[in-house]
N, C-alpha and C positions, 0 to 999 in steps of 0.2 A: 164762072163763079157768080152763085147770085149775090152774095155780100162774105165777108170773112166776120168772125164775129170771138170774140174773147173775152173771157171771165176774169176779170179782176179784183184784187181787193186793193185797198187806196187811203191812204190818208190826206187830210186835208193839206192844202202848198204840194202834194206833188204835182209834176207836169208829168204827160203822158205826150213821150216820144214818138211819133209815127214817122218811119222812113217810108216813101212810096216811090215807085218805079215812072207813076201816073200820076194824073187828077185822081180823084175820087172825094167822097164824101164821106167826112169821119166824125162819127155820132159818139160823144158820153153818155150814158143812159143809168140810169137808176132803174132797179128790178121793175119795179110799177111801169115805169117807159120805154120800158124793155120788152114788156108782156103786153102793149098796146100795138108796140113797131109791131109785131109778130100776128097782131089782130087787124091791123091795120085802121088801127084807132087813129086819132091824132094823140102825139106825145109831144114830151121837149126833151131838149138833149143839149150837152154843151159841145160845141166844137164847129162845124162847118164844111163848105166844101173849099178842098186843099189844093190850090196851085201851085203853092211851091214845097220843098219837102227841104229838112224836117218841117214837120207839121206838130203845135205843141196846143196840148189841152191842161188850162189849169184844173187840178181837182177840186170843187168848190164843196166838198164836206166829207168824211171818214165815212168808209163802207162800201158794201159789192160794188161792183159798177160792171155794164157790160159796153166793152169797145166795139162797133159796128161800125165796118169799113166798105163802103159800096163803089166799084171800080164805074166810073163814069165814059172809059172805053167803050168801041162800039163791040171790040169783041170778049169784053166782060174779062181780060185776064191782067192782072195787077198782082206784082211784087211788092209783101209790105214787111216790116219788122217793128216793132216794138219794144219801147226803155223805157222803163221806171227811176225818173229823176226825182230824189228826196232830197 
């Protein structure tokens, strides 16, 4: 896997759940940081990389967001899920 990646919509104070099986690195993204990651611009994102799971992302403002989960494995395969805490 080169990253997992999901579409969300989000209001402000949720947390965004991430269960992982791994490390990995788990990016919040706003469409605009979203469409740089993918250009390989420089973006910002909320979140980090994750060593222990759950892994929790505050939502810092209402609207899409895209979750990007990059497995830090060497053989690139990672178990993840996903909760929406309101």
């Amino acid at each position: 896997m080169k990253y997992g990646h999901t579409k969300l919509s989000l209001n402000y104070g949720n947390v965004v759940r991430v269960t992982l099986d791994n490390q990995a690195t788990v990016m919040l993204l706003d469409s605009l940081n979203y469409a740089r990651f993918c250009a390989e611009k420089k973006y910002e994102y909320e979140g980090g990389f994750a060593t222990i799971s759950p892994y929790d992302i505050f939502v810092p403002s209402q609207g899409d967001w895209d979750l990007v989960i990059h497995p830090e494995s060497p053989s690139g395969k990672l178990k993840y899920s996903i909760k929406i805490i309101k």
